[in-house]
C-alpha positions in Angstrom: 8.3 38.4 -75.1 11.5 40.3 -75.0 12.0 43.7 -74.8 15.2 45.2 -76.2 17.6 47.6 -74.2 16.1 46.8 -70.8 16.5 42.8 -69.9 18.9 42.8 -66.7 21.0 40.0 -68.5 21.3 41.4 -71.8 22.4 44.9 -70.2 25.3 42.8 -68.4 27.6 42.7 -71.4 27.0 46.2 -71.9 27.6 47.1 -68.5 31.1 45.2 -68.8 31.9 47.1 -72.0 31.2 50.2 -70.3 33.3 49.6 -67.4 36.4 48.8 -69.9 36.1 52.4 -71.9 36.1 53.9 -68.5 39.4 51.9 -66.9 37.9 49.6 -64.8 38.8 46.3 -66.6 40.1 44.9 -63.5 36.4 44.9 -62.3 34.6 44.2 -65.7 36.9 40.9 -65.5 36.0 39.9 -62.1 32.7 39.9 -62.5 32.5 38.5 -66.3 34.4 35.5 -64.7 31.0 35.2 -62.2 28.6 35.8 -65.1 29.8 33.5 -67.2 30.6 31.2 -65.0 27.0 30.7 -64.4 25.9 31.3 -67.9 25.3 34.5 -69.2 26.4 35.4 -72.2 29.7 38.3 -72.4 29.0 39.6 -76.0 25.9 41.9 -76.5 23.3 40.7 -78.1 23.0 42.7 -81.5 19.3 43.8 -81.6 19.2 45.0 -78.1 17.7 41.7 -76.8 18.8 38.0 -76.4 16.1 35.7 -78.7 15.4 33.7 -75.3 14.6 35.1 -71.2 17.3 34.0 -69.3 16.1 31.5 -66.5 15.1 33.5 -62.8 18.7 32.4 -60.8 20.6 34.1 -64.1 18.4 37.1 -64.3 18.7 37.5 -60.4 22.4 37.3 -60.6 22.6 39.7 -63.6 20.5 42.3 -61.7 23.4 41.9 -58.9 26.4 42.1 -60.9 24.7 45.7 -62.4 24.5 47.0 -59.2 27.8 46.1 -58.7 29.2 47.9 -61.7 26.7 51.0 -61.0 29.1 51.2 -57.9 32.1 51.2 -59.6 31.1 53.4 -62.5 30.1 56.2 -59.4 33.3 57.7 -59.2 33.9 60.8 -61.8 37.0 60.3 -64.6 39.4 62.8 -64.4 38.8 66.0 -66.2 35.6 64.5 -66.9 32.9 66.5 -64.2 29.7 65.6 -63.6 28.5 69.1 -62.0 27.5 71.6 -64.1 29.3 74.7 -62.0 32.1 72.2 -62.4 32.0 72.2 -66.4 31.2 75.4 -66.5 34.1 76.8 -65.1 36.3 75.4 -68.1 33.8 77.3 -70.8 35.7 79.4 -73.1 33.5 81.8 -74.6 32.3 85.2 -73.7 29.2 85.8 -71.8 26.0 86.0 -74.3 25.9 89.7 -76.3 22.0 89.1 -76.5 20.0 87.9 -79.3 21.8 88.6 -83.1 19.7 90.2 -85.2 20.6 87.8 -88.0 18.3 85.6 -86.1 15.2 85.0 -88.7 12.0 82.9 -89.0 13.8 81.5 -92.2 16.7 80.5 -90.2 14.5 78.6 -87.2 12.6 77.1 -90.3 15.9 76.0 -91.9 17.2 74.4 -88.9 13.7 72.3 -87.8 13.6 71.1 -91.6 17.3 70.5 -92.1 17.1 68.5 -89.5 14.2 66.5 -90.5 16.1 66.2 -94.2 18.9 65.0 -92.3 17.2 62.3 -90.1 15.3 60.9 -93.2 18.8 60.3 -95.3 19.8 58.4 -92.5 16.8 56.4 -91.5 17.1 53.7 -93.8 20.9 52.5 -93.1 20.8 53.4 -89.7 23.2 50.7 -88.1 24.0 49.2 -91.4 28.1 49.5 -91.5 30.2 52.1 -93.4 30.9 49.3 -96.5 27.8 48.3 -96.0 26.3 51.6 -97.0 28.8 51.7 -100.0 27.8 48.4 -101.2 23.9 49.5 -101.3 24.6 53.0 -103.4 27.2 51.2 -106.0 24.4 48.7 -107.0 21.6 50.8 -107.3 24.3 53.7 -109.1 23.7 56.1 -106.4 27.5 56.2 -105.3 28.6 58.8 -104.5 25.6 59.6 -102.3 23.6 63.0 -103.6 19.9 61.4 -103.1 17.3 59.7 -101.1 18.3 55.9 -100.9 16.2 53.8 -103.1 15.4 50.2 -103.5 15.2 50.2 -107.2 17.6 48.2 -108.8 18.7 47.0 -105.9 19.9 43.1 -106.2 18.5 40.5 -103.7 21.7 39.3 -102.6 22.8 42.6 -101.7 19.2 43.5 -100.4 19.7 40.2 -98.1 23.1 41.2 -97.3 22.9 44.7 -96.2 19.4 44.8 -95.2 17.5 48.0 -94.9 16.3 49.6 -91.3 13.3 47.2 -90.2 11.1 50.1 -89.5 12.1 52.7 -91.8 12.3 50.9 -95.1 9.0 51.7 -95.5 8.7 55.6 -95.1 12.1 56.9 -95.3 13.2 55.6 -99.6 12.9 58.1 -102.0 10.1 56.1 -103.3 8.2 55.9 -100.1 9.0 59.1 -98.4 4.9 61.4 -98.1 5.7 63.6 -95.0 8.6 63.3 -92.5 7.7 60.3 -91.0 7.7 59.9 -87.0 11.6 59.6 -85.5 12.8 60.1 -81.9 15.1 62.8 -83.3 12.1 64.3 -83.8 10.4 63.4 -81.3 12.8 64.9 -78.6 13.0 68.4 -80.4 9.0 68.5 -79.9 9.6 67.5 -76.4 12.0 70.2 -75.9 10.0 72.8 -77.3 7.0 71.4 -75.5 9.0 72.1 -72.2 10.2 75.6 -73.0 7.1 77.1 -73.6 5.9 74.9 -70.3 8.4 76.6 -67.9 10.9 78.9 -70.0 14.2 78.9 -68.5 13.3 77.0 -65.2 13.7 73.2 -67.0 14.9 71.1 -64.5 15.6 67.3 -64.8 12.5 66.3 -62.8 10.5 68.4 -64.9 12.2 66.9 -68.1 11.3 63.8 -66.5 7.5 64.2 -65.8 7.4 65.4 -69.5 8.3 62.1 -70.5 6.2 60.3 -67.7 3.2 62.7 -69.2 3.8 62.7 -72.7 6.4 60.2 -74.5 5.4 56.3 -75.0 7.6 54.2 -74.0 8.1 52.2 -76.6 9.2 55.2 -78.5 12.3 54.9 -76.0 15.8 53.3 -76.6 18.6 52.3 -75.0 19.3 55.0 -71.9 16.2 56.9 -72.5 14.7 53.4 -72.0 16.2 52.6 -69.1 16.0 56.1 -67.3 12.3 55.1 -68.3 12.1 52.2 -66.6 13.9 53.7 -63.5 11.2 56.3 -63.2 8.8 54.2 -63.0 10.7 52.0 -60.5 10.1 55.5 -58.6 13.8 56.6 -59.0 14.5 60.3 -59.8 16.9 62.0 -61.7 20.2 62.0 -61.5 19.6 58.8 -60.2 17.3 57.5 -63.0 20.7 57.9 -65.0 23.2 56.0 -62.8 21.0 52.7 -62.3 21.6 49.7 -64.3 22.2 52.1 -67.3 25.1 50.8 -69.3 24.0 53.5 -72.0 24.8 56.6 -70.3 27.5 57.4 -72.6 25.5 56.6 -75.7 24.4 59.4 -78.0 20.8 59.4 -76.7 20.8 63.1 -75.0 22.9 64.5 -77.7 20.0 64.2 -80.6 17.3 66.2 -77.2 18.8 69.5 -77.3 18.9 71.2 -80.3 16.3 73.3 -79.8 17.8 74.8 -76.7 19.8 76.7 -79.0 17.7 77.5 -81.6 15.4 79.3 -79.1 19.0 81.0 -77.3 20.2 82.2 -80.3 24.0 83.4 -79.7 23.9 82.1 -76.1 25.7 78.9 -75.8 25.9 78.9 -72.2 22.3 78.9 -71.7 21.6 76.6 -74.4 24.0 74.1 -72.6 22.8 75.0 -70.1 19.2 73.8 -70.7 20.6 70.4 -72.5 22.5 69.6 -69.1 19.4 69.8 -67.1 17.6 67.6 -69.8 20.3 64.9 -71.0 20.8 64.3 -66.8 18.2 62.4 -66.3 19.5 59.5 -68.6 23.1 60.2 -69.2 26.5 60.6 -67.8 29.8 62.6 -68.1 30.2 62.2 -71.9 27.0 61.5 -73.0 25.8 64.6 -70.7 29.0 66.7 -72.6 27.6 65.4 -76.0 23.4 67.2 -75.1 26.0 70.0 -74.5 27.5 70.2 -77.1 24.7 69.9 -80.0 22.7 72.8 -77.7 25.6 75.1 -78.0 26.0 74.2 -81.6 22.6 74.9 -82.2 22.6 78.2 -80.5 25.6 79.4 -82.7 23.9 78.1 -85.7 20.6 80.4 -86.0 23.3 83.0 -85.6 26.6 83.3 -86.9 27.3 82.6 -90.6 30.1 80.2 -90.9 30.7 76.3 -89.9 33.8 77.4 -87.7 31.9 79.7 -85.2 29.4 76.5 -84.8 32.2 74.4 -83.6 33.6 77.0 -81.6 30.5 77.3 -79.5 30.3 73.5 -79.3 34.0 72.4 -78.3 33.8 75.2 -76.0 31.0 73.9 -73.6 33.2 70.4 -73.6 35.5 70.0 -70.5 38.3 70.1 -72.6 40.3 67.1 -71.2 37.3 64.8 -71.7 37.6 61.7 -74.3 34.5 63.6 -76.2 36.4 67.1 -76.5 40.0 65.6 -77.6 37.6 63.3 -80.3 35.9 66.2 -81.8 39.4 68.3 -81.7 40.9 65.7 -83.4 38.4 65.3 -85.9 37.9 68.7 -86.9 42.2 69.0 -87.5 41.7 65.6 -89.2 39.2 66.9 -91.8 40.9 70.2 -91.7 44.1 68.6 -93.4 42.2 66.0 -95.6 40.2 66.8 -98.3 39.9 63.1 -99.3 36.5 62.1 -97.2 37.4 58.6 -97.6 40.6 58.9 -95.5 39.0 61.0 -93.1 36.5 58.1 -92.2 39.6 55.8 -92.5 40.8 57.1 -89.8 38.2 58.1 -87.6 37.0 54.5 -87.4 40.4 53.0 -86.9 40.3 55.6 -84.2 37.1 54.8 -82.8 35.8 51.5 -84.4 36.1 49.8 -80.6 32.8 51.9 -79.3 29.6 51.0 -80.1 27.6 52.6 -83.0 25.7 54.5 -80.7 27.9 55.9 -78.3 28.4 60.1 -78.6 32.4 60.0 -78.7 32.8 58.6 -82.4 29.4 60.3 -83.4 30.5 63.8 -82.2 33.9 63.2 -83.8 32.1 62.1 -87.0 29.5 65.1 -87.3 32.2 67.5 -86.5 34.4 65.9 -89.2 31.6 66.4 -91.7 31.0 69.8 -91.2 34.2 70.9 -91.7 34.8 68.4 -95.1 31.4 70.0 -96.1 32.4 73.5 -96.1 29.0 75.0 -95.4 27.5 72.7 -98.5 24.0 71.4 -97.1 23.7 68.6 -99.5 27.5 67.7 -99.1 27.6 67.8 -95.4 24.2 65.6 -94.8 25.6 63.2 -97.5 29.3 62.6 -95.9 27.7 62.3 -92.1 25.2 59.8 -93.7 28.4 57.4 -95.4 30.5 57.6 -92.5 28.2 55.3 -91.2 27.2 54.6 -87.1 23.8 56.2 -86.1 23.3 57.4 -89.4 19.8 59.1 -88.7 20.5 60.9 -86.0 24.2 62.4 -87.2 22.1 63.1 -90.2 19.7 65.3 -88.3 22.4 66.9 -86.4 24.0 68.1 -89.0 21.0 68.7 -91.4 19.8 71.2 -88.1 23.1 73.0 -88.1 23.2 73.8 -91.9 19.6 74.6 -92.2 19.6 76.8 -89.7 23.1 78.7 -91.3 21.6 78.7 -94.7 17.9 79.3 -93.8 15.0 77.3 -95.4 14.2 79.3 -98.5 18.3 78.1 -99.4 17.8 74.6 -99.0 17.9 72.6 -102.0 13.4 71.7 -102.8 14.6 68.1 -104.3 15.6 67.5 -100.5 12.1 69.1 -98.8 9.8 68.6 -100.9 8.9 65.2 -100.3 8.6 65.6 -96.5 5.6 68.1 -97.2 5.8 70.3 -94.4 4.3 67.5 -92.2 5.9 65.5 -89.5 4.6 62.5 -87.8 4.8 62.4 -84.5 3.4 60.2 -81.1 3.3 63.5 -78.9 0.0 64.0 -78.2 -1.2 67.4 -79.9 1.7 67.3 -82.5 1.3 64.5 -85.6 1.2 66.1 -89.0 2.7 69.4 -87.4 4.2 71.9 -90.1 7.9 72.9 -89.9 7.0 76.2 -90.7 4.7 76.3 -87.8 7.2 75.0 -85.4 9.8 77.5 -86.1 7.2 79.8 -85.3 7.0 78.7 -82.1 10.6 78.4 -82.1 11.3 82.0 -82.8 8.2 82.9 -80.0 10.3 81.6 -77.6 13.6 83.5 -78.8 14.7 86.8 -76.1 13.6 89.9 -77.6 11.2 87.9 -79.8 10.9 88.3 -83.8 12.1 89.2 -87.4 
C-alpha cells in the first residue's frame, strides 16, 4: 500500500526542492549526493507517492536526511518572520472601526456560495496544466471558459491526454454536478466555523489541532495538513507539527483554512489574520503562514467594502512586505493592472513562477490576485480567469469565488452558476453533510461583533 504525501522517501525530493527556493542549495546538494548515492530517487514522484515502498535501509536513511534538512530549514529568511508580534509590526492598516453596517446575511451567503461555485469550476482540472486546460475547452467549444466543464464532445485522445481530476470527474461536470459535492476547501471553512463558535476569539494552534484530531479524517488530508497529521499523532504539537519532515510548509494548504476568519470579522483584518496565523501554524511556515494571512484579511475586507482594490489592500497589508509572497502578489496586481490581455498576464506570471510547484501559495497568491484585478469585480469573469490560469485550480477558484460573492452578495450571483449546487454541500465533518449555504451564513453572521442585518 502506499500512501501519498507522507512516505519518508518520497518526501526527500520535496525536502531538497524546498531547501533550494529557500537558499540552501549548498545543503540540498550535499545530501542529494548521499540519497542518491544509495538509491533514492531526486525528482518527486507526480501523484504524491512512488508506485513501489522503498526497501527499510533507504527508508531509514530518508527519514535521516529529513531531519537533517528540518535543521537547516529552522533558521527564519530575512524579512520573512515567523512570530506573529514580529509580522504584525509591519501591518499597514488602521486599527478595526468596528463592524460596517454594509455587512448583510446576503453578503455572508454570497461569500460561502461563491466560494463553493468557485471550488466546483476548478475541481475537474485541478492539476491539469494551463494548455492543458485550453486544449479541453477548444474541443468541446467551451473556449473561452463561461461554464461548467463538460465531457460532451470531448475526443478520446484528448480525454486520454489531458485527463480529468480522478475524483472529481464524477461530481464536479456540468453534467454531473447535484449539490456541492464534498472538497477540503470546504471542508476547512466548516472547520473554522466549527472552531469559532467552540472558543470565539481564543483559537489557538493546539486547539485548531484537537479540532482536527476530533473531527477531520485523515484521509481527507493532503500534503502539509497530512503531515502535520501524521506529526500529531507521532505526539508532536504545534508549531512543531509544522517544522518536522514537512517539505509542504510553504504549499497553499493554510491559505484555502481561513476565509471564514474574515467573514465573521467583518472590516477587521488584523483579527482575521490574526485567527488564520493561529490556525495555518500548525502545518505551515513563513510563506505559507503569510498566505492563511492573507485570504483571512481578504475575506474580512470582502463582506465589507465594495470594490476589489480595498480587498487587496487588506490582504498585501497583513504580508511582511519584503517576503517572496508579498513582492509576488505586488507584482501581480501592477502586472494585471497594465494588461488587459489575460493571456499575457498568465504569460508572465508563469514564466515568473513556473519553477514552484502547483501547489505552493507564492504563484497561487500572485495568480488569484492577478485575477481579481483583470476581473474587475465581474463574478463570472474572475472565477473563469483564476480557473485557466491553471495550478490548483479548485482552490484559487474558491478563493476568489469567496471574495466576489461576498462583494456582490448572493441574490447578485449569476443562478446558471448556483443552481446546480442546490444549497447542499457534502461534507465528512460529522454533523455537517448536506448543510445549506444559506444556513451557514447564518451562523456566519451569528458569530459577526454587534451581530445582525
Amino acid at each position: 500500500m502506499r500512501i501519498t504525501w507522507i512516505q519518508p522517501e518520497d518526501l526527500v525530493p520535496h525536502a531538497l526542492a524546498t531547501a533550494r527556493l529557500d537558499g540552501h542549495g549548498a545543503s540540498a546538494d550535499a545530501v542529494e549526493r548521499r540519497w542518491t548515492a544509495a538509491g533514492g530517487a531526486a525528482v518527486p514522484p507526480p501523484k504524491g507517492a512512488s508506485p513501489v515502498e522503498a526497501a527499510p535501509e533507504l527508508r531509514a536513511l530518508a527519514a535521516v536526511l529529513l531531519a537533517e534538512l528540518d535543521a537547516v530549514q529552522a533558521a527564519d529568511r530575512p524579512g520573512e518572520p515567523s512570530g506573529l508580534d514580529e509580522i504584525a509590526a509591519g501591518w499597514s492598516f488602521g486599527e478595526s472601526s468596528g463592524r460596517p453596517a454594509g455587512t448583510t446575511l446576503d453578503r455572508l451567503h454570497g461569500a460561502w456560495l461563491g466560494r463553493a461555485v468557485g471550488c466546483v469550476l476548478g475541481k475537474p482540472v485541478e492539476g491539469l496544466p494551463r494548455e492543458g486546460i485550453e486544449e479541453i475547452l477548444r474541443a468541446t467549444d467551451s473556449w473561452p471558459l463561461s461554464g461548467y466543464f463538460t465531457a460532451v464532445g470531448l475526443p478520446s485522445d484528448v480525454a486520454a491526454r489531458r485527463p480529468w481530476n480522478r475524483r472529481s470527474k464524477a461530481t464536479s461536470l456540468a453534467e454531473n454536478i447535484d449539490g456541492m459535492p464534498e472538497d477540503d476547501d470546504l471542508n476547512y471553512p466548516l472547520m473554522a466555523l466549527l472552531l469559532l463558535e467552540e472558543k470565539g476569539g481564543a483559537i489557538t494552534p493546539e486547539a485548531v489541532a484537537q479540532s482536527w484530531l476530533d473531527l477531520l479524517p485523515a484521509g481527507r488530508t493532503f500534503t502539509a495538513e497530512r503531515v502535520a497529521y501524521r506529526n500529531l499523532l507521532s505526539g508532536l504539537v504545534p508549531p512543531a507539527t509544522a517544522t518536522t519532515g514537512n517539505p509542504f510548509a510553504e504549499w497553499i494548504g493554510a491559505q484555502i483554512r481561513t476565509d471564514v476568519y474574515g467573514w465573521a470579522h467583518p472590516g477587521d483584518p488584523a483579527t482575521a489574520a490574526s485567527l488564520a496565523y493561529r490556525d495555518a501554524v500548525v502545518s505551515h511556515v513563513r510563506n505559507g503562514v503569510y498566505g492563511a494571512m492573507f485570504a483571512a484579511a481578504m475575506g474580512a475586507a470582502a463582506v465589507a467594502s465594495s470594490t476589489v482594490d480595498d480587498v487587496l489592500d487588506a490582504g498585501i497589508g497583513v504580508l511582511p512586505p519584503e517576503s517572496r509572497i508579498a513582492v509576488a502578489v505586488r507584482e501581480a496586481r501592477e502586472l494585471a493592472s497594465s494588461e488587459a490581455d489575460w493571456a499575457k498576464v498568465l504569460d508572465v506570471l508563469h514564466e515568473r513562477h513556473g519553477h514552484l510547484h502547483w501547489v505552493h501559495v507564492v504563484n497561487n497568491a500572485a495568480l488569484v490576485t492577478a485575477a481579481l484585478v483583470h476581473g474587475r469585480g465581474d463574478f463570472e469573469a474572475t472565477i473563469c480567469a483564476t480557473v485557466t490560469g491553471g495550478w490548483d485550480t479548485d482552490s484559487n477558484g474558491a478563493t476568489v469565488g469567496g471574495i466576489l460573492g461576498a462583494l456582490l452578495g448572493a441574490e447578485a450571483l449569476p443562478e446558471r452558476w448556483t443552481a446546480p449546487l442546490r444549497n447542499r454541500l457534502a461534507t465528512s465533518i460529522p454533523g455537517l453533510d448536506g448543510i445549506g449555504f444559506d444556513v451557514l451564513a447564518e451562523r456566519t453572521l451569528a458569530l459577526v461583533p454587534g451581530k445582525a442585518e
